[in-house]
Structure formats: C-alpha cells, structure tokens
N, C-alpha and C positions, 0 to 999 in steps of 0.2 A: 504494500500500500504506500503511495507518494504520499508524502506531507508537504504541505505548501505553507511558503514563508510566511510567519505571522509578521504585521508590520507595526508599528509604535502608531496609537492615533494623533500624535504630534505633530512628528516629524516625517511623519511614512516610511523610514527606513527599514528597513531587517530587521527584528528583537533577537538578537543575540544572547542575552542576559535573560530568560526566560521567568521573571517575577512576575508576581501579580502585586497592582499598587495597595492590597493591605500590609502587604511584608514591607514593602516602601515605606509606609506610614508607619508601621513599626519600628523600622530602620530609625529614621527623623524622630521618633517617640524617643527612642533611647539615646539618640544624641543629645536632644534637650533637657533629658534627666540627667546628663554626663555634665550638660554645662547650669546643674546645680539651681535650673527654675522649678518654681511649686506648682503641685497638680493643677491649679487654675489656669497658668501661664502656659503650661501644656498643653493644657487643654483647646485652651483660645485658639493655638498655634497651631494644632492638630485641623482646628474646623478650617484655617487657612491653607493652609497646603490640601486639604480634602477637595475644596474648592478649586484648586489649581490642577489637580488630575483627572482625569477622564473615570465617567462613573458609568462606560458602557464601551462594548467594543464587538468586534464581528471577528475576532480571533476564538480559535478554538484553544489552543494548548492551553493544559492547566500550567499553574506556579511548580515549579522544582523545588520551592523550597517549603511549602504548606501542602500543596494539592489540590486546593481546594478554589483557590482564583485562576481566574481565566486572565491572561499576558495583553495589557495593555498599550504599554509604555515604554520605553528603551530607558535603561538605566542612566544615558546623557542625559536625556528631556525630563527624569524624574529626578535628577541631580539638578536641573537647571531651574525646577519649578516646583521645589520644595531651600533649596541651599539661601534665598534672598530672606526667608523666613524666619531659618534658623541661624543663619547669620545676623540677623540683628535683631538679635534675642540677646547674645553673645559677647559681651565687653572685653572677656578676655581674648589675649593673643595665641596663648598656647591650645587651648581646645579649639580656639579657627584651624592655625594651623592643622591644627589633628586632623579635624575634619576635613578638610581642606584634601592632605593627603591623602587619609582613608578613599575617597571618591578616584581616584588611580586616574583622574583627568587632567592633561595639560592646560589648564586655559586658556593661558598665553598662546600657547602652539593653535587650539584649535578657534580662537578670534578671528585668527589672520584668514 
C-alpha cells in the first residue's frame, strides 16, 4: 500500500517530523513551566498558541509520539507559531537560549 505525503496546513511542505499539535502544545507546556510561570500564565499562553495552530486537517497519519493525533503541522511552522509566545513570556537569557537551541533550527540561515 503507497502512503502519500502528508503536508503541514501552513506551509504545504512534507511533515517530516510526524507530530500531532497536542504533543506541540505539550512541548510549549513544558517549556513555560521550565521558565518558572504559574498555572494561570500557562494557561493564558497555552489558549494562545492553541489559536495559532490548525485545529483540522485532511492528513491521515497519526502522531509517532501519542497515536492518537492526526499530523498537522511541520515542526518549523509549529516552532515559528508557538516560539513568539513563549518567548516573551521569558526574561531570562539562558532558558531563551535553551530553547532556542533545543528547536535544532538555524534562523539566521533559514531568513535569508
């Protein structure tokens, strides 16, 4: 049986990264409990980034890492539309960085 490329509803590209956006929001969940805001603060931030990803799609594959969501998003586009959020959430410098690097993306590189 052929499997056909699921695409990001973002960007259309290929999802490579095969998540579903509640593992994303999980992801972001736990980065803003790393940088030390209170459940309310989280909470807020969660309905924002919920707002910034796609809450439907015409992809079949489930998530690799739950099973249970169907792959919306490409792991760039839900780095690019959850990171403005929890980025200024965030005063300090060492957990940006962290984050920052944890996300395996050049930004620099891929602006140009």
């Amino acid at each position: 049986m052929e499997h056909k490329n699921e695409v990001c509803e973002i960007c259309l590209h290929t999802i490579t990264n095969p998540v579903c956006v509640d593992c994303y929001i999980r992801h972001a969940e736990s980065w803003l409990k790393d940088f030390g805001l209170n459940e309310k603060q989280v909470r807020v931030a969660i309905e924002k980034i919920k707002a910034r990803l796609p809450k439907e799609t015409l992809n079949a594959h489930r998530c690799i890492l739950c099973g249970k969501g169907t792959v919306a998003v490409c792991s760039f586009c839900s780095f690019l539309r959850t990171s403005d959020v929890i980025l200024s959430l965030c005063g300090e410098k060492a957990p940006v960085k962290a984050y920052l690097e944890s996300s395996n993306f050049d930004l620099e590189r891929d602006s140009r």
